[in-house]
C-alpha positions as CSV (number, residue, x, y, z in Angstrom):
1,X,25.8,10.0,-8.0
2,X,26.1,13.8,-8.8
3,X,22.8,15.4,-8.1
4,X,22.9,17.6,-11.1
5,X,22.1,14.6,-13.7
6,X,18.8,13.3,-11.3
7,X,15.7,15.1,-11.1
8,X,12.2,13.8,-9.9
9,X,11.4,11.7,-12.3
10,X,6.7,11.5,-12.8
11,X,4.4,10.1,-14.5
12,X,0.9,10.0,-13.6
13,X,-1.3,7.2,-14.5
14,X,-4.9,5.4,-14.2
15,X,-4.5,1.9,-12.5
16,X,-7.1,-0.3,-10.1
17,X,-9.7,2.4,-11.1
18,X,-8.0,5.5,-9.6
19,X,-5.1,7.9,-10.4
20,X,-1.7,6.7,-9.6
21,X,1.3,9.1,-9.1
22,X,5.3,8.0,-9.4
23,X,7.9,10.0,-8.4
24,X,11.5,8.7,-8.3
25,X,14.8,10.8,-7.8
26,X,17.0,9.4,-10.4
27,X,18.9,9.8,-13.6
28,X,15.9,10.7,-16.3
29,X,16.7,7.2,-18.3
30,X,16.7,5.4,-15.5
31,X,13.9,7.1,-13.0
32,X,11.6,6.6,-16.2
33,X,12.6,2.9,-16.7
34,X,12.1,2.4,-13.1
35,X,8.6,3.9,-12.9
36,X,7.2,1.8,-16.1
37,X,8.6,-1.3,-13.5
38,X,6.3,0.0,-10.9
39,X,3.3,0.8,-13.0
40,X,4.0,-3.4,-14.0
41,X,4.0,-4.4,-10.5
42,X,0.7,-2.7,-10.3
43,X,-1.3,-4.3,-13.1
44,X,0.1,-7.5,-11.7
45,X,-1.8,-6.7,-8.4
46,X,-4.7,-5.4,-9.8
47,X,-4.7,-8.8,-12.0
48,X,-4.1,-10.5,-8.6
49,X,-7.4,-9.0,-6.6
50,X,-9.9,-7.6,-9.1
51,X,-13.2,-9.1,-8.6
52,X,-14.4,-7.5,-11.9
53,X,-12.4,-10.5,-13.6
54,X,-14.3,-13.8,-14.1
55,X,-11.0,-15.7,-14.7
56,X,-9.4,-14.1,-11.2
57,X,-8.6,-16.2,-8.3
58,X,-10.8,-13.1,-6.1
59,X,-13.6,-14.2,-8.3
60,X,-13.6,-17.6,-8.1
61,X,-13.6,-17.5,-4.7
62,X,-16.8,-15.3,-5.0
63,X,-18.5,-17.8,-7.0
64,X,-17.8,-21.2,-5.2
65,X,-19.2,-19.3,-2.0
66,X,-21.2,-21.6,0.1
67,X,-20.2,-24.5,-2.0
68,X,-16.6,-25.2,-2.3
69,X,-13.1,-24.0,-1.1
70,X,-10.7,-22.1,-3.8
71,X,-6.7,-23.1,-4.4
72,X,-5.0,-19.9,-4.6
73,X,-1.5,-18.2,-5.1
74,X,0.4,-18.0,-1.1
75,X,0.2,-13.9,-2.2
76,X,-3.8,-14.3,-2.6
77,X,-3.9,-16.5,0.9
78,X,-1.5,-14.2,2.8
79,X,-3.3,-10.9,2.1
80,X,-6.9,-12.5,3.4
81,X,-5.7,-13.6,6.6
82,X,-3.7,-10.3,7.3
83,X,-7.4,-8.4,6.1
84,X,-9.1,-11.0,8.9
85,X,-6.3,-10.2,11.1
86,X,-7.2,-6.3,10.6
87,X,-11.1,-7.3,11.2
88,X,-10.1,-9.1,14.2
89,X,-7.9,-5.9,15.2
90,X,-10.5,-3.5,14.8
91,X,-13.4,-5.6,16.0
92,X,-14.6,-6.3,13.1
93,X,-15.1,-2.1,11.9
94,X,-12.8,-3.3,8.4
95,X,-14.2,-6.4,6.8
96,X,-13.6,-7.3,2.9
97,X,-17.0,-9.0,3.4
98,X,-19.2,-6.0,3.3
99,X,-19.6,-5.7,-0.5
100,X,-23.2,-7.2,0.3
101,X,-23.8,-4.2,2.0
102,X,-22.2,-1.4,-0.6
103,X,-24.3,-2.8,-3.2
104,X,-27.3,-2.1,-1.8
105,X,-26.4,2.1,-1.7
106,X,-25.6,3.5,-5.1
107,X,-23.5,6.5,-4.4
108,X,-23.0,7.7,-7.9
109,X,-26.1,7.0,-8.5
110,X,-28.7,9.8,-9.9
111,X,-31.4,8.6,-7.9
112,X,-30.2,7.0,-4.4
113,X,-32.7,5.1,-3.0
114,X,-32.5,4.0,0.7
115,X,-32.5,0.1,1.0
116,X,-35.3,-0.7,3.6
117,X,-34.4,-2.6,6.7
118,X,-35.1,-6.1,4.8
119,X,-32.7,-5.9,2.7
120,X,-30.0,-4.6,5.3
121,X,-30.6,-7.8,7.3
122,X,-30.6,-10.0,4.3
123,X,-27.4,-8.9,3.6
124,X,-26.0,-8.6,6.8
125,X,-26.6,-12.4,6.6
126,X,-23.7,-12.6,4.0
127,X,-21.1,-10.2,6.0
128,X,-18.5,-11.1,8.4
129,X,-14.8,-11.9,8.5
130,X,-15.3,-14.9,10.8
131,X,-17.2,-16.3,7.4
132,X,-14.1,-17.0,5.7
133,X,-12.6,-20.1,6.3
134,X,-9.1,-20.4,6.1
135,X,-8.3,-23.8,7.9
136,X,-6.3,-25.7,4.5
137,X,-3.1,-24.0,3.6
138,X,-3.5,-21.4,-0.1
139,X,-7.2,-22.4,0.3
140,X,-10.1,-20.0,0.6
141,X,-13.9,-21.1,1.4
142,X,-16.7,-18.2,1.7
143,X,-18.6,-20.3,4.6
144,X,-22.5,-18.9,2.9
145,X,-23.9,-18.4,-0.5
146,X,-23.8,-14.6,-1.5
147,X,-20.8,-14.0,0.0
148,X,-18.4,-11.9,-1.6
149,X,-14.9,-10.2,-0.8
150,X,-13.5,-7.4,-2.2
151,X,-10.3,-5.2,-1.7
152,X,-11.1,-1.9,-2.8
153,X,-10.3,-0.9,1.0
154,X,-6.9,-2.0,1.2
155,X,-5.9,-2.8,-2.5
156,X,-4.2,0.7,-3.4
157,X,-2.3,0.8,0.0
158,X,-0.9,-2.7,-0.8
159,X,0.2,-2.1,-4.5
160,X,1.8,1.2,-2.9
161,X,4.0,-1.2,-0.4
162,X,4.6,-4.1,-3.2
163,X,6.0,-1.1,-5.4
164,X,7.9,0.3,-2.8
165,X,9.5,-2.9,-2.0
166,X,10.6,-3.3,-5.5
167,X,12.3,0.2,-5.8
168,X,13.6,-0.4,-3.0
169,X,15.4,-3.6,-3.9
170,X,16.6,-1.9,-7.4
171,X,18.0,0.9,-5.1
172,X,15.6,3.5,-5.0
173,X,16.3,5.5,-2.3
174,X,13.8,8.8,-2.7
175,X,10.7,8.0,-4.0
176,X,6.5,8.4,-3.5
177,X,3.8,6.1,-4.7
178,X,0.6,7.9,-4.6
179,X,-2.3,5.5,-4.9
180,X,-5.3,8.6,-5.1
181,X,-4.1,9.5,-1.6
182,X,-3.1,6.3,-0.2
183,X,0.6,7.1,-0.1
184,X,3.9,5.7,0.5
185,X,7.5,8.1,0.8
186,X,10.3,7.1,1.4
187,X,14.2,9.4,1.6
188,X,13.9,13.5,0.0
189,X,12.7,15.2,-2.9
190,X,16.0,16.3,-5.4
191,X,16.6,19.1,-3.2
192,X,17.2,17.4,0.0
193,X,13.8,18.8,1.7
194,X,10.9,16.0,2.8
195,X,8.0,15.1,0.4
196,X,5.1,16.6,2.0
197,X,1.5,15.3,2.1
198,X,-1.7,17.8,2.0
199,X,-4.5,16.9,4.0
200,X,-7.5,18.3,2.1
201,X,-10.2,20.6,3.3
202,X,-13.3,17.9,3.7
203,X,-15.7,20.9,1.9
204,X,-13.2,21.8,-0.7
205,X,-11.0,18.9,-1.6
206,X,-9.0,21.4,-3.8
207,X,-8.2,23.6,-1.3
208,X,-5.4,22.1,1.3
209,X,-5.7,22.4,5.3
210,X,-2.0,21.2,6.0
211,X,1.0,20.3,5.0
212,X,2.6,17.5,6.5
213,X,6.5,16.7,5.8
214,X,6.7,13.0,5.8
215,X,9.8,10.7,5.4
216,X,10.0,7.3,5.4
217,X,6.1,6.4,6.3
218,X,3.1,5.9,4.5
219,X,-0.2,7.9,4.5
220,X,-3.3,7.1,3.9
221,X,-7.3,9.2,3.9
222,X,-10.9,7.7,3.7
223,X,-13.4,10.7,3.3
224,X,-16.8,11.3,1.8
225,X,-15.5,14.0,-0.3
226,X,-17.4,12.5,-3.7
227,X,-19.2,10.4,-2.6
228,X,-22.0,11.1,0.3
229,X,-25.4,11.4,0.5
230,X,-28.0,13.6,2.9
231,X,-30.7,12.3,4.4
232,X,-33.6,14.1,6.6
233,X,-30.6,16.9,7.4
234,X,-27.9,14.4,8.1
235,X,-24.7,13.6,6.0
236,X,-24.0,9.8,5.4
237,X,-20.7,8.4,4.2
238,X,-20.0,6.1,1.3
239,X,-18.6,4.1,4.1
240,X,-21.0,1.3,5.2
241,X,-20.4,0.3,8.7
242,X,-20.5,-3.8,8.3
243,X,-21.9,-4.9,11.8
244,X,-24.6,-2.6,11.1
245,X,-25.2,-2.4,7.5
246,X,-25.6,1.3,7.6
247,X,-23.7,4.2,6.0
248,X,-21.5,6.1,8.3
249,X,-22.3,9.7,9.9
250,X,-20.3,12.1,12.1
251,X,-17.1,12.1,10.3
252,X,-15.9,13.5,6.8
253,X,-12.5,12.1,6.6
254,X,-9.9,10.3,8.6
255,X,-5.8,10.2,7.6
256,X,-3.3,7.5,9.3
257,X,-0.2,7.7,9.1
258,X,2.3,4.8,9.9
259,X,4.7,2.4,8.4
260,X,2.6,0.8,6.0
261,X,0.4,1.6,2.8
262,X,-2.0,-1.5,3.2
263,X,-2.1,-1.1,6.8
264,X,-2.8,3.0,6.6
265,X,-5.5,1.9,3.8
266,X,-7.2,-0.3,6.0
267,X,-7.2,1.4,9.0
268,X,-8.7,5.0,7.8
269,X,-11.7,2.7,6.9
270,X,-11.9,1.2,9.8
271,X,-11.7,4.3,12.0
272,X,-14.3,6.0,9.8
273,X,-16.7,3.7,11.3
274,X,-15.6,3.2,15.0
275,X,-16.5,7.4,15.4
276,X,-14.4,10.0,16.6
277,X,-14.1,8.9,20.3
278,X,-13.7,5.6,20.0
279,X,-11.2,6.2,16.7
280,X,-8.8,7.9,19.0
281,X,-8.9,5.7,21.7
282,X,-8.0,3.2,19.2
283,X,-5.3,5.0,17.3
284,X,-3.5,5.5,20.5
285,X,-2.8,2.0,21.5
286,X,-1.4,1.3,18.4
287,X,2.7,1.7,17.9
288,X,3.6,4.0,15.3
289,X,0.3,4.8,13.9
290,X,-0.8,8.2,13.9
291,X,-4.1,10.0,12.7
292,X,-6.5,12.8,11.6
293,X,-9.7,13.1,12.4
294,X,-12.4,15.3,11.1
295,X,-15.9,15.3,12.2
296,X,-18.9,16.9,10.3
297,X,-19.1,19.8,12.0
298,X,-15.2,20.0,10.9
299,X,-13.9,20.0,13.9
300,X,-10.5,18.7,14.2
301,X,-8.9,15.8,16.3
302,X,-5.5,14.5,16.2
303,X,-4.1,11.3,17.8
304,X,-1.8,11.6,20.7
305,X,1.7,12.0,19.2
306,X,0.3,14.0,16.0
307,X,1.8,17.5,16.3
308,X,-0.6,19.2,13.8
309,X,-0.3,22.7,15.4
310,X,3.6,22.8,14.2
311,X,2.1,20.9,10.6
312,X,4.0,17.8,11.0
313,X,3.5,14.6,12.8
314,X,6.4,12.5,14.8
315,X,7.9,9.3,13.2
């Protein structure tokens, strides 16, 4: 194809509550047709796993919690037992049980109010991935009342794959899904160069740190750049931490990079919570994930085979 009738094709547009960014390499008539396939695929996932739907699949699991298992598409079934695989991975730092626990801190709030310890435990009482019973094939039983999962840690970074894989099968071979920073590339941009990903300052999110050339890999960040709050001198993540029922401190953001959207997604979560030390250890055991670390004193710490003096990472 002669590279004079392409050009990156983009459209920007609001899906699963955030700001979703296409960019394909391609003929305009084509690259355009191609994105309004993607931005499809992603209202049929955020169809799929919104819990804000009482006619969802995601919701009727919520409601029968305690009381009854829930039939559900092999899609629906296969994405909750890779998320307990993932809890099981980290030990249990990612869980799509802790909405419980986020309930009880209003972020965006104008008047936060610290739950007291009460209602931490009460909660805690309805967290836990081992609580999801997955025994009968496309079933799903929440083992306690008040249970409730949620995907909003690993939702974006698994419409970014699905998308990808679509593309990809339609013969897409330069192209970025940007999920509001969980992000999957794949080829060049029109000019033969790699797509490059900023990792943002945690103070100023508008002002960038680094740019990272990436190519074929997916990235994704969990930060507390909106959403924080301060407490007796101390900065506390939106991030709850679900063996604990508390918010998160020490770190403002995390990036992963690695094969995966969904994974990436989870994963910055989950090292969010396990701390900086513990975070690293775990990123290095892990093949072909890589990852950024920054605490609150913004101090930065990179994974083992992250070469962020040269501002690029190995793939």
């Amino acid at each position: 194809m002669n590279s004079q009738t392409r050009c990156e094709c983009k459209k920007q547009v609001r899906l699963m509550g955030s700001s979703f960014e296409f960019i394909i390499v391609e003929e305009p008539e084509a690259g355009y047709a191609l994105i309004e396939t993607a931005i499809e695929e992603v209202k049929r996932i955020e169809t799929l796993l919104t819990e804000f739907s009482s006619t969802s699949q995601i919701s009727q699991i919520n409601q029968a919690a305690g009381m009854d298992s829930v039939s559900v598409d092999e899609e629906v079934y296969a994405i909750i037992k890779r998320c307990n695989e993932i809890s099981n991975l980290t030990q249990g730092a990612f869980d799509i049980t802790a909405v419980a626990l986020r309930k009880l801190y209003n972020f965006k709030g104008q008047h936060f109010v610290w739950p007291d310890e009460d209602q931490i435990k009460n909660a805690l009482n309805s967290v836990g991935h081992h609580l999801i019973d997955l025994s009968k094939s496309n079933a799903v039983f929440l083992k306690k009342s008040g249970m409730h999962i949620a995907f909003g840690a690993i939702g974006k970074g698994y419409a970014a794959d699905c998308v990808k894989k679509i593309l990809k099968e339609r013969g897409v071979e330069n192209a970025v899904i940007n999920a509001s920073g969980d992000l999957t590339a794949w080829g060049n941009r029109l000019d033969g160069s790699r797509w490059k990903i900023g990792i943002a300052d945690p103070d100023k999110p508008s002002n960038i740190l680094a740019w990272l050339p990436i190519q074929n890999s997916s990235v994704a960040t969990s930060g507390d750049y909106e959403q924080f709050v301060e407490r007796n001198g101390i900065r506390y993540s939106h991030t709850i931490d679900p063996k604990t029922g508390h918010p998160v401190k020490g770190i403002k953001s995390v990036t992963i990079f690695g094969p995966s959207a969904e994974l990436c997604d989870a994963l910055a979560t989950a090292v969010t919570i396990m701390g900086v030390t513990v975070g690293l250890y775990f990123l290095d055991q892990l093949p072909n994930i890589q990852g950024i670390i920054i605490n609150d004193r913004n101090k930065i710490f990179t994974s083992r085979y992250l070469n962020w003096n040269n501002g690029e990472h190995h793939e």
